[in-house]
PDB file with SEQRES, HELIX, SHEET and CRYST1 records, atoms N, CA, C and O in Angstrom:
SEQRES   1 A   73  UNK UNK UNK UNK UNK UNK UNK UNK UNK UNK UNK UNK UNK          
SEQRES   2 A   73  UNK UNK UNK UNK UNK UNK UNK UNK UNK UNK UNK UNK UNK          
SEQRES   3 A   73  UNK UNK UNK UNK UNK UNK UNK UNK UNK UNK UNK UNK UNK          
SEQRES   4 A   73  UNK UNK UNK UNK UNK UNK UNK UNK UNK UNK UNK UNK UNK          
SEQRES   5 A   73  UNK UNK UNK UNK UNK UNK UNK UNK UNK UNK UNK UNK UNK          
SEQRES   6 A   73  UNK UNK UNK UNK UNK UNK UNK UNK                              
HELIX    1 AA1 UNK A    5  UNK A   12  1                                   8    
HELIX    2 AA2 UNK A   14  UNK A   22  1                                   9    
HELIX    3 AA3 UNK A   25  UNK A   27  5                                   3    
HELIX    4 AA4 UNK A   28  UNK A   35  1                                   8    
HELIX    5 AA5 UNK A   38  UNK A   41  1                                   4    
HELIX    6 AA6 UNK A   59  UNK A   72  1                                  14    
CRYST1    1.000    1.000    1.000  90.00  90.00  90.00 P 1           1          
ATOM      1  N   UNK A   1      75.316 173.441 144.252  1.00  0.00           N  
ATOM      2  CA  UNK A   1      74.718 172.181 144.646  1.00  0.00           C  
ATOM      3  C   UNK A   1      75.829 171.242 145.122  1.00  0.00           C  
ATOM      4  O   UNK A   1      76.860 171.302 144.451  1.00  0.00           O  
ATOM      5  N   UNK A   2      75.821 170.543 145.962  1.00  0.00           N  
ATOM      6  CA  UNK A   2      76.539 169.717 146.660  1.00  0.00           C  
ATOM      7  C   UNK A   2      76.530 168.554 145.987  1.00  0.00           C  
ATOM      8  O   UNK A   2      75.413 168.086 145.765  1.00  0.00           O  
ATOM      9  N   UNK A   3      77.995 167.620 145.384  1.00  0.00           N  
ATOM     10  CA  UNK A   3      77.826 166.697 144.959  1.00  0.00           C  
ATOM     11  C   UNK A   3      77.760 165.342 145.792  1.00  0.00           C  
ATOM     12  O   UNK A   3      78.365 165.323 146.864  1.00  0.00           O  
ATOM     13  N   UNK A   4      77.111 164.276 145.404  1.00  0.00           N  
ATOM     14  CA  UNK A   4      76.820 163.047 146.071  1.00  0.00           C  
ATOM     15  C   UNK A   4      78.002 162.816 146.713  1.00  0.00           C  
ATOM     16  O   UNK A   4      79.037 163.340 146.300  1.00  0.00           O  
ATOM     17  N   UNK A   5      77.985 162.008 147.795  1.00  0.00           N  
ATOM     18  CA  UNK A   5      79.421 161.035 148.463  1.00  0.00           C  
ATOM     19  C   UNK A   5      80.491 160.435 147.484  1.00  0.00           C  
ATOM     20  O   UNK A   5      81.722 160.448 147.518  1.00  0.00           O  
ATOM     21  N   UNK A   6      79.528 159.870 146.540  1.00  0.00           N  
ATOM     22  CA  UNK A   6      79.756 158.579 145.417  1.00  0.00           C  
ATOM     23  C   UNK A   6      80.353 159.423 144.457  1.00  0.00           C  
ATOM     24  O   UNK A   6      81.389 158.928 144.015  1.00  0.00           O  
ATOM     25  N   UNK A   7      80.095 160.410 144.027  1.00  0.00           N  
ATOM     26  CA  UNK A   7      81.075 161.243 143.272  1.00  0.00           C  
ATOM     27  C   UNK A   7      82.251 161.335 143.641  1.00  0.00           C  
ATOM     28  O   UNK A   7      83.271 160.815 143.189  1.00  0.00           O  
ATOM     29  N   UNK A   8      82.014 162.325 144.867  1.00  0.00           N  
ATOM     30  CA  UNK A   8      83.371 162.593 145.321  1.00  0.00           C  
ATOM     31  C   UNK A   8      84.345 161.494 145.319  1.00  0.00           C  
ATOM     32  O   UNK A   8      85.388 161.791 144.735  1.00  0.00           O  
ATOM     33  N   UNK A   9      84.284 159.921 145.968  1.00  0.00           N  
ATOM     34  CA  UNK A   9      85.103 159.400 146.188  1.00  0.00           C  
ATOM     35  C   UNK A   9      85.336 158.732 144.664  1.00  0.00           C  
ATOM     36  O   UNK A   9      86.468 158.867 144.200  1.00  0.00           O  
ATOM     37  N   UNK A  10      84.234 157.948 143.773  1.00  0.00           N  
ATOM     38  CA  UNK A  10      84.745 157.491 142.623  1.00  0.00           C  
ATOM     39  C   UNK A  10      85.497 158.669 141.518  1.00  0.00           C  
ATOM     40  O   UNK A  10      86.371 158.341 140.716  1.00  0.00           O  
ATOM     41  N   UNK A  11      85.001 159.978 141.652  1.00  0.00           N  
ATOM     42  CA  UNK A  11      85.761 160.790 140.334  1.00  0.00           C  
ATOM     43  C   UNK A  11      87.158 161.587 141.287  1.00  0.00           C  
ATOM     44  O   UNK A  11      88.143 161.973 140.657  1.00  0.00           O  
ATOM     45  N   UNK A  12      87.101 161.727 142.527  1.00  0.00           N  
ATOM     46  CA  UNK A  12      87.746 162.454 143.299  1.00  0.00           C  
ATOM     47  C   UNK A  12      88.957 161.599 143.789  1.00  0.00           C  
ATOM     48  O   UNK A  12      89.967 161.909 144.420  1.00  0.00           O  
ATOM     49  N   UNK A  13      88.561 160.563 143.343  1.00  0.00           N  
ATOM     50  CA  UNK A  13      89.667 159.623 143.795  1.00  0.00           C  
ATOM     51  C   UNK A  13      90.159 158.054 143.350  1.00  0.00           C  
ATOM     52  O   UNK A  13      90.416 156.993 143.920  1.00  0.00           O  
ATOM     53  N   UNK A  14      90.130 158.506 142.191  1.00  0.00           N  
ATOM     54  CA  UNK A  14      89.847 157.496 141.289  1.00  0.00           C  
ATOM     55  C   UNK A  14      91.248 156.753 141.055  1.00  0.00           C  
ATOM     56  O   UNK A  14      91.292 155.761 140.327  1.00  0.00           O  
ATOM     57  N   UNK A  15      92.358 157.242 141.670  1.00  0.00           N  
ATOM     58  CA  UNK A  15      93.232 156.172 141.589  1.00  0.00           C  
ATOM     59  C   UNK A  15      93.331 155.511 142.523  1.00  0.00           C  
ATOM     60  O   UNK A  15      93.889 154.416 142.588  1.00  0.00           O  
ATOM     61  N   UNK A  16      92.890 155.996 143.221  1.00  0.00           N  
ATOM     62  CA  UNK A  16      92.232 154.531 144.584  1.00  0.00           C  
ATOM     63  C   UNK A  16      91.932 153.299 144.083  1.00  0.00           C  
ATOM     64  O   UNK A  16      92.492 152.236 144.352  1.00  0.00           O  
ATOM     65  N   UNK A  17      91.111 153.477 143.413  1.00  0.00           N  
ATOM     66  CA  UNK A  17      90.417 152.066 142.890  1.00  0.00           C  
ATOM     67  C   UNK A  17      91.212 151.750 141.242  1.00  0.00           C  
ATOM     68  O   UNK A  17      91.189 150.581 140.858  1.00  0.00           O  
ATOM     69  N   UNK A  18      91.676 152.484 140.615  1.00  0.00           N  
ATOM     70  CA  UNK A  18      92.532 152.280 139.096  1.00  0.00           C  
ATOM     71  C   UNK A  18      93.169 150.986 139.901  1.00  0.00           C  
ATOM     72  O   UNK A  18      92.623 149.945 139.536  1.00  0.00           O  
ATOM     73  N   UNK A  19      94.404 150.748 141.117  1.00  0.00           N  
ATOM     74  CA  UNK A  19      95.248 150.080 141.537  1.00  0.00           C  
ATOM     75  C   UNK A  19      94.170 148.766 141.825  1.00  0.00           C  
ATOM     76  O   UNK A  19      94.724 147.725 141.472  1.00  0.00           O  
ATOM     77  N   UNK A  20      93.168 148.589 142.218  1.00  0.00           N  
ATOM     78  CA  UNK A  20      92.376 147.399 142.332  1.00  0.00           C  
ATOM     79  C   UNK A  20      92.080 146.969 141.548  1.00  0.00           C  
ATOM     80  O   UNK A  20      92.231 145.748 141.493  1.00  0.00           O  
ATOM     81  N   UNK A  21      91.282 147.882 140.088  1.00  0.00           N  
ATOM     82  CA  UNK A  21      90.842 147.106 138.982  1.00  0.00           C  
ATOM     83  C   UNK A  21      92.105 146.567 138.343  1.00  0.00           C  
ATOM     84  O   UNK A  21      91.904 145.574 137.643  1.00  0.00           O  
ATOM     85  N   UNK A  22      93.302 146.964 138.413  1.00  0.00           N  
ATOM     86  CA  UNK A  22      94.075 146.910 137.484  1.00  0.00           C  
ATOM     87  C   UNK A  22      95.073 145.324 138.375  1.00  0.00           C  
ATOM     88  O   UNK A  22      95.764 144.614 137.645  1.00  0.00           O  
ATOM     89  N   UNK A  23      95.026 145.161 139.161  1.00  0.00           N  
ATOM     90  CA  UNK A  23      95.389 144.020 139.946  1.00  0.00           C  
ATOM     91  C   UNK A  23      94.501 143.184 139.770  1.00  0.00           C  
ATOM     92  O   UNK A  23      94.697 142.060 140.232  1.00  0.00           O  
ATOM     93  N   UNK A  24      93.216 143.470 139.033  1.00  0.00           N  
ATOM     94  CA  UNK A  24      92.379 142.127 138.836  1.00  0.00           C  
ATOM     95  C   UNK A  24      92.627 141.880 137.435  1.00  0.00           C  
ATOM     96  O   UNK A  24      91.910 140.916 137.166  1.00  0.00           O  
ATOM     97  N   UNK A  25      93.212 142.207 136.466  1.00  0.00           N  
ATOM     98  CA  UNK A  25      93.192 142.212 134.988  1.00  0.00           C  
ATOM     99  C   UNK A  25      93.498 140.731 134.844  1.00  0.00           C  
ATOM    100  O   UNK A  25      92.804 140.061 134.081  1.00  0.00           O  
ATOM    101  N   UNK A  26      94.438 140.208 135.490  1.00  0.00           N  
ATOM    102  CA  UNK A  26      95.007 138.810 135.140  1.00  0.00           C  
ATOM    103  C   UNK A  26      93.386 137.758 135.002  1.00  0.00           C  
ATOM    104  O   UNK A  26      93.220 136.994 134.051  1.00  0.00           O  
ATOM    105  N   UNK A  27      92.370 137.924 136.094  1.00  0.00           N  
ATOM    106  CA  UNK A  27      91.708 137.251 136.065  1.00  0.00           C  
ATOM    107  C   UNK A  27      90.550 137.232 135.172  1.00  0.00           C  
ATOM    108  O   UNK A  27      89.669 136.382 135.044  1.00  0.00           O  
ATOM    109  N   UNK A  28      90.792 138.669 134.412  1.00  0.00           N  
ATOM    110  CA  UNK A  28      89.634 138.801 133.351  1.00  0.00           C  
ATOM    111  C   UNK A  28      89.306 137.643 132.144  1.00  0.00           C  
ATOM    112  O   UNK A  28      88.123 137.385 131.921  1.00  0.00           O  
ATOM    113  N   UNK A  29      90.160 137.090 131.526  1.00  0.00           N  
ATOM    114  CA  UNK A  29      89.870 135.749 130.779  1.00  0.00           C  
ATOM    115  C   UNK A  29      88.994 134.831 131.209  1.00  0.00           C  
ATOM    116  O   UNK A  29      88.038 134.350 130.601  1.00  0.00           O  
ATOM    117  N   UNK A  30      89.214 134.709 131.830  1.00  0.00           N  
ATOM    118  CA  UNK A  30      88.480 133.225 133.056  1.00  0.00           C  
ATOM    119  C   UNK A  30      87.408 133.614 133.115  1.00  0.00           C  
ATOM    120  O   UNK A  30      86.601 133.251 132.259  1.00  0.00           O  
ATOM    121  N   UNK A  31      87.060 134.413 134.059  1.00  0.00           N  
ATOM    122  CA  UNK A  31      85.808 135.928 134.190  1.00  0.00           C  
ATOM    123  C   UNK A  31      84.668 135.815 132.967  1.00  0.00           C  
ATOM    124  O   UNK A  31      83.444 135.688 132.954  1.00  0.00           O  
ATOM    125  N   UNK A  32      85.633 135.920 132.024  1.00  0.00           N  
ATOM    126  CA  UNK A  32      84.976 136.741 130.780  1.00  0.00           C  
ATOM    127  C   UNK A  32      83.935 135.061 130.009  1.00  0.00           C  
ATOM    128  O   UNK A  32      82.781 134.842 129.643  1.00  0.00           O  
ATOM    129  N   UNK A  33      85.332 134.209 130.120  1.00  0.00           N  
ATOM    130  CA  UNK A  33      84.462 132.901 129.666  1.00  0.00           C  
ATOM    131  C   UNK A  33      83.566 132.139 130.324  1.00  0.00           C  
ATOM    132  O   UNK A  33      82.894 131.251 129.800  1.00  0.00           O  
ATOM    133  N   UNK A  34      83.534 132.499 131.599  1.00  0.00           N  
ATOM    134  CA  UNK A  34      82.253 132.211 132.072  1.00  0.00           C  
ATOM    135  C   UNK A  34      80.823 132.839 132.396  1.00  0.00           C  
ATOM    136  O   UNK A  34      79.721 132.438 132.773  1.00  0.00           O  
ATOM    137  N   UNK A  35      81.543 134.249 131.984  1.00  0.00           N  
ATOM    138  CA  UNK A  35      80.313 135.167 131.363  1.00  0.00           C  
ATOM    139  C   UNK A  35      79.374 134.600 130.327  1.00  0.00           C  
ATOM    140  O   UNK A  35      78.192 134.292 130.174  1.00  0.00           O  
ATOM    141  N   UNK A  36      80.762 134.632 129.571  1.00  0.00           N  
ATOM    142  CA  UNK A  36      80.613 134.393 128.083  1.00  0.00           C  
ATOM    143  C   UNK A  36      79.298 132.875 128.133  1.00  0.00           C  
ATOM    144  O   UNK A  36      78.484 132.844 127.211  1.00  0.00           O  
ATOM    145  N   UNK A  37      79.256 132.187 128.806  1.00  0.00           N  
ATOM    146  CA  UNK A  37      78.484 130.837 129.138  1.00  0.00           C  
ATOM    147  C   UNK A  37      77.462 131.104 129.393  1.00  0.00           C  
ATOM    148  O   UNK A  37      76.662 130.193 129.178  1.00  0.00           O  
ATOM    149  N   UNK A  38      77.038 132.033 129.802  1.00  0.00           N  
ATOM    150  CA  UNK A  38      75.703 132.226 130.984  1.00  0.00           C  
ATOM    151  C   UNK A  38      74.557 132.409 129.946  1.00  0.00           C  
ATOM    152  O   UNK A  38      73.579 131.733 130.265  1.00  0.00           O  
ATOM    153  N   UNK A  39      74.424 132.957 129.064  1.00  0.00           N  
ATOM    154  CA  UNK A  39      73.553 132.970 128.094  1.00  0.00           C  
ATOM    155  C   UNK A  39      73.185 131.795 127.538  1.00  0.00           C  
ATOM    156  O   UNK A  39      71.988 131.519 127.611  1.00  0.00           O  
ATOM    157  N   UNK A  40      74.020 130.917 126.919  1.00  0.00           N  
ATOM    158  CA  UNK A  40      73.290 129.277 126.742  1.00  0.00           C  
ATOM    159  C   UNK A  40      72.679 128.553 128.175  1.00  0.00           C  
ATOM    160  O   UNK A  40      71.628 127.917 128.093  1.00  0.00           O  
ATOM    161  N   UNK A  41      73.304 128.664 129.333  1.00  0.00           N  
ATOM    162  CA  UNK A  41      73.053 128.111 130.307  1.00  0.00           C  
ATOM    163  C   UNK A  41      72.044 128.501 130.392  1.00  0.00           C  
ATOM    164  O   UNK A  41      71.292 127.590 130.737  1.00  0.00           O  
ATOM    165  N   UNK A  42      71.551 129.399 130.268  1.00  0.00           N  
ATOM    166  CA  UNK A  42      69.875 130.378 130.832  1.00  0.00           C  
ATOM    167  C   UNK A  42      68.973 130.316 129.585  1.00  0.00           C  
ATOM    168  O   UNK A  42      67.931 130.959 129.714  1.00  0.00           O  
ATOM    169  N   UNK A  43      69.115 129.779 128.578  1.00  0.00           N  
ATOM    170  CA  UNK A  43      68.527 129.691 127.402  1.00  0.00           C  
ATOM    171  C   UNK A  43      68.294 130.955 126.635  1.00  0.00           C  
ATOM    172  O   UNK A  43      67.502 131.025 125.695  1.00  0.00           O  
ATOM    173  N   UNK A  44      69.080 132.035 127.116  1.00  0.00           N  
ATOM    174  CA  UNK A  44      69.085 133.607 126.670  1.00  0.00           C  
ATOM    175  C   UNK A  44      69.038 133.266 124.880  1.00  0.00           C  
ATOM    176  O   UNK A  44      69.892 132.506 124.423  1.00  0.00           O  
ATOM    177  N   UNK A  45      68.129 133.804 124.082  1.00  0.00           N  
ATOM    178  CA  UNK A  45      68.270 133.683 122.388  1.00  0.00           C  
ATOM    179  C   UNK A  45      69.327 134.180 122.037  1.00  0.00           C  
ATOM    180  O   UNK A  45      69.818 134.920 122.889  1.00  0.00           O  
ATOM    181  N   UNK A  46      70.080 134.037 120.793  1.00  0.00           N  
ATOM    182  CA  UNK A  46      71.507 134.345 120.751  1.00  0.00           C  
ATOM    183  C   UNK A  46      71.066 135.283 119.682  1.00  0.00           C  
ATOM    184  O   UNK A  46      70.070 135.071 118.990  1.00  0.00           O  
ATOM    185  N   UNK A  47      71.846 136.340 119.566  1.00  0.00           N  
ATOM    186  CA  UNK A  47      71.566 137.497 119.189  1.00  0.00           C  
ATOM    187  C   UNK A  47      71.327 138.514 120.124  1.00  0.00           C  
ATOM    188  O   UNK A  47      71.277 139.677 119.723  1.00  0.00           O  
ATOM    189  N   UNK A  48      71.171 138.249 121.317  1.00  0.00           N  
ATOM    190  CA  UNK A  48      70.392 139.153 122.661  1.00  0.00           C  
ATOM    191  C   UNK A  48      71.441 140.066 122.787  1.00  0.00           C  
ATOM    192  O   UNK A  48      72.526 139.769 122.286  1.00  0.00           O  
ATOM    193  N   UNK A  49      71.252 141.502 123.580  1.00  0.00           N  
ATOM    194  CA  UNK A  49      71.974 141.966 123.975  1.00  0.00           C  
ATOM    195  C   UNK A  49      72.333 141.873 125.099  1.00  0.00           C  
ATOM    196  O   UNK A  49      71.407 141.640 125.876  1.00  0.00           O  
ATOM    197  N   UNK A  50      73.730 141.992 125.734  1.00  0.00           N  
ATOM    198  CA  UNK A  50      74.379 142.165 127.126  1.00  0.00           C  
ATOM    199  C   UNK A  50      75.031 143.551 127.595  1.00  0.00           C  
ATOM    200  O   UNK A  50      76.033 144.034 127.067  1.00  0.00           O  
ATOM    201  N   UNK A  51      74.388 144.074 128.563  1.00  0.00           N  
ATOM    202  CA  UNK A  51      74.414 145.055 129.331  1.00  0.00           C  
ATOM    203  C   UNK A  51      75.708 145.265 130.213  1.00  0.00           C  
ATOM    204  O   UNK A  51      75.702 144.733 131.323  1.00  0.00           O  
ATOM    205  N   UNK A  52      76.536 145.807 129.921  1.00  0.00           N  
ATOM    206  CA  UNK A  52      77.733 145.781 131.603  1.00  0.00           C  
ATOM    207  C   UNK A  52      77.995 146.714 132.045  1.00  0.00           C  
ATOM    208  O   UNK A  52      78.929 147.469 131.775  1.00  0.00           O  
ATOM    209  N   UNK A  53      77.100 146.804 132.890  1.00  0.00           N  
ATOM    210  CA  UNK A  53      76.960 148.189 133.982  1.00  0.00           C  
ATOM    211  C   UNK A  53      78.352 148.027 134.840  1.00  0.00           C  
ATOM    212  O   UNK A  53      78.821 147.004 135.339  1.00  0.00           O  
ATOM    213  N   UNK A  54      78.885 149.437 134.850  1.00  0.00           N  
ATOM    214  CA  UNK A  54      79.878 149.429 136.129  1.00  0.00           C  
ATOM    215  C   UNK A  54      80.929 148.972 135.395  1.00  0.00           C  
ATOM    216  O   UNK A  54      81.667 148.426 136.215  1.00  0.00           O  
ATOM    217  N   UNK A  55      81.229 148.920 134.724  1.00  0.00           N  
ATOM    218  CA  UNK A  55      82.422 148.098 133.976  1.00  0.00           C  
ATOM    219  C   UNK A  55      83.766 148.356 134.410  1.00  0.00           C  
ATOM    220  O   UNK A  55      84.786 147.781 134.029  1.00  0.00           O  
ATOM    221  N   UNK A  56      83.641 149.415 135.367  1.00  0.00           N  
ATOM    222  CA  UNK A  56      85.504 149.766 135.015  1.00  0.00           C  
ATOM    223  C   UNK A  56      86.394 150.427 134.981  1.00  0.00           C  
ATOM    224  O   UNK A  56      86.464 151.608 135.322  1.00  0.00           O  
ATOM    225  N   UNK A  57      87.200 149.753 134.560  1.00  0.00           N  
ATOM    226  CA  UNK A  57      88.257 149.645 133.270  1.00  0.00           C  
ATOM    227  C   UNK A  57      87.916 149.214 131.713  1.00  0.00           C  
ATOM    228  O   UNK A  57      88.441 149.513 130.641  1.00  0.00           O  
ATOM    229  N   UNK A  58      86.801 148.379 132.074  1.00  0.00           N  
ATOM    230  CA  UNK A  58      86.911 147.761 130.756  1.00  0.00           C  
ATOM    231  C   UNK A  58      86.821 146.130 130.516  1.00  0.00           C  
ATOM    232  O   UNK A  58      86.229 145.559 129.600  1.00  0.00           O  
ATOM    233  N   UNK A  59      87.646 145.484 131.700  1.00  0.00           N  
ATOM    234  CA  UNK A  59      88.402 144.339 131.973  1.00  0.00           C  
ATOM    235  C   UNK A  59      87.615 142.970 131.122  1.00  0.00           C  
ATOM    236  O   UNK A  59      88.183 142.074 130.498  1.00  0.00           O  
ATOM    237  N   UNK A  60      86.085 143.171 131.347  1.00  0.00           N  
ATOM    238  CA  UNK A  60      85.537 141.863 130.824  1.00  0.00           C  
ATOM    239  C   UNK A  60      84.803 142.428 129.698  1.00  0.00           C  
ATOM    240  O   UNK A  60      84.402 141.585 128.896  1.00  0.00           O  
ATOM    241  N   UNK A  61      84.505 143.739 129.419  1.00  0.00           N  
ATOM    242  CA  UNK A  61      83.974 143.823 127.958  1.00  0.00           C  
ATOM    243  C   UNK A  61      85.734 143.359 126.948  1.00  0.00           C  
ATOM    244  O   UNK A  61      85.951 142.366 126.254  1.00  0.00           O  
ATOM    245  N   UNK A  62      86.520 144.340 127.222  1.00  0.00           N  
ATOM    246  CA  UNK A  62      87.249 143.961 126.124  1.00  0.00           C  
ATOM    247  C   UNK A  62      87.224 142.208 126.394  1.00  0.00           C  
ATOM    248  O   UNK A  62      86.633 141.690 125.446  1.00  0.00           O  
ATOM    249  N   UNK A  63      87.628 141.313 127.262  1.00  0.00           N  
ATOM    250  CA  UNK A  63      87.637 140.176 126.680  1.00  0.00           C  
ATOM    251  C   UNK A  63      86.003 139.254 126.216  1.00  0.00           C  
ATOM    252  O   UNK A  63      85.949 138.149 125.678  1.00  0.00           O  
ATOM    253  N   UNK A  64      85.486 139.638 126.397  1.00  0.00           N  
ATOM    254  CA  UNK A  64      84.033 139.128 125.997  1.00  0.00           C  
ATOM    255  C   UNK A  64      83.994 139.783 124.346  1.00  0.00           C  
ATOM    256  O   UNK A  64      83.269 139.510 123.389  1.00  0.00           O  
ATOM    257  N   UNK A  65      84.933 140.597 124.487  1.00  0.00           N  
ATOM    258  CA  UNK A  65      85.216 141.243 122.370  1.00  0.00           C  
ATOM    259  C   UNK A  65      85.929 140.084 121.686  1.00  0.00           C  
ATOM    260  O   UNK A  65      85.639 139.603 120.590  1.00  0.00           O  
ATOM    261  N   UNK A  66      86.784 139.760 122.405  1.00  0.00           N  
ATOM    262  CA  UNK A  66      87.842 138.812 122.282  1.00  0.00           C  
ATOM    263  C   UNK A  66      87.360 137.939 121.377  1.00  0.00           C  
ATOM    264  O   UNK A  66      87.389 137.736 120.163  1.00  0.00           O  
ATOM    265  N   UNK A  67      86.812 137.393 122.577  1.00  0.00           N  
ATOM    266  CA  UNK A  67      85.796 135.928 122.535  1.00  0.00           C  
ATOM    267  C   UNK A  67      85.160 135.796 121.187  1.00  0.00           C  
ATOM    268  O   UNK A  67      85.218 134.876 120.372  1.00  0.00           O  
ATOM    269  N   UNK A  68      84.405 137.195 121.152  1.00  0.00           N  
ATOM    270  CA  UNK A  68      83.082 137.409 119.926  1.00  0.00           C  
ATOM    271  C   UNK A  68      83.748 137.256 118.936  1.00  0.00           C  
ATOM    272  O   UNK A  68      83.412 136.444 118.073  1.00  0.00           O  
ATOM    273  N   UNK A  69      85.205 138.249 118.807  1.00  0.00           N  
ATOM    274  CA  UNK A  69      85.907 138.395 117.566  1.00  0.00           C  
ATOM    275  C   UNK A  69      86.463 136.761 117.256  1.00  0.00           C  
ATOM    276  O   UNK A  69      86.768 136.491 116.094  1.00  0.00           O  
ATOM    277  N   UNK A  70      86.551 135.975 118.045  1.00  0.00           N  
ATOM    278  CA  UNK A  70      87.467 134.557 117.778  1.00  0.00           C  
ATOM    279  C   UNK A  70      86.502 133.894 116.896  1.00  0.00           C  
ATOM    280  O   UNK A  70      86.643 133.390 115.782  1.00  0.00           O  
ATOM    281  N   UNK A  71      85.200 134.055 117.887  1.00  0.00           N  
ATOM    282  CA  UNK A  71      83.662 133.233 117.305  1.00  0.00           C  
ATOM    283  C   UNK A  71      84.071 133.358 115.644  1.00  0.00           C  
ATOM    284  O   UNK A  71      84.477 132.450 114.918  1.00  0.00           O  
ATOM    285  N   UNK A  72      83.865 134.561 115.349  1.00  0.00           N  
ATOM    286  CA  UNK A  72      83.784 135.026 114.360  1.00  0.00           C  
ATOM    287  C   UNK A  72      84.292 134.219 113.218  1.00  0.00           C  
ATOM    288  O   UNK A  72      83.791 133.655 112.245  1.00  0.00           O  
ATOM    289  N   UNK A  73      85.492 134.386 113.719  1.00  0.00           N  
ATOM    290  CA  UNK A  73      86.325 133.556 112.694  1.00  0.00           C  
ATOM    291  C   UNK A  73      86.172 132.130 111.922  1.00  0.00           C  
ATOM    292  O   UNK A  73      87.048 131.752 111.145  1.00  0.00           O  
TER     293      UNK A  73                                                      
END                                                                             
């Protein structure tokens, strides 16, 4: 069976894009806290879950952990 386009280039060539996500890392904080906002802004109930499709690297879940873990405290 022939694999999709989208395969080939995201698993086939995946340090293509490693060098982009990884040049955006600096901006993940910023990113992440205004993520982090959008749920009061929208009246989302707190407790809800958040979904992050496509993620990555990682870049804004780990800091949206951050965040949660600071809350915490």
């Amino acid at each position: 069976m022939e694999r999709h386009r989208t395969d080939q280039m995201f698993v086939d060539h995946s340090q293509l894009f490693l060098k982009f996500l990884e040049a955006a890392l600096p901006r993940a904080p910023q990113e992440a806290e205004n993520v982090h906002k959008l749920p009061q802004k929208h009246q989302i109930a707190a407790g809800s879950r958040l979904l992050d499709l496509s993620c990555g690297i990682g870049r804004h879940s780990v800091e949206l952990a951050r965040i949660r873990a600071r809350a915490a405290l």
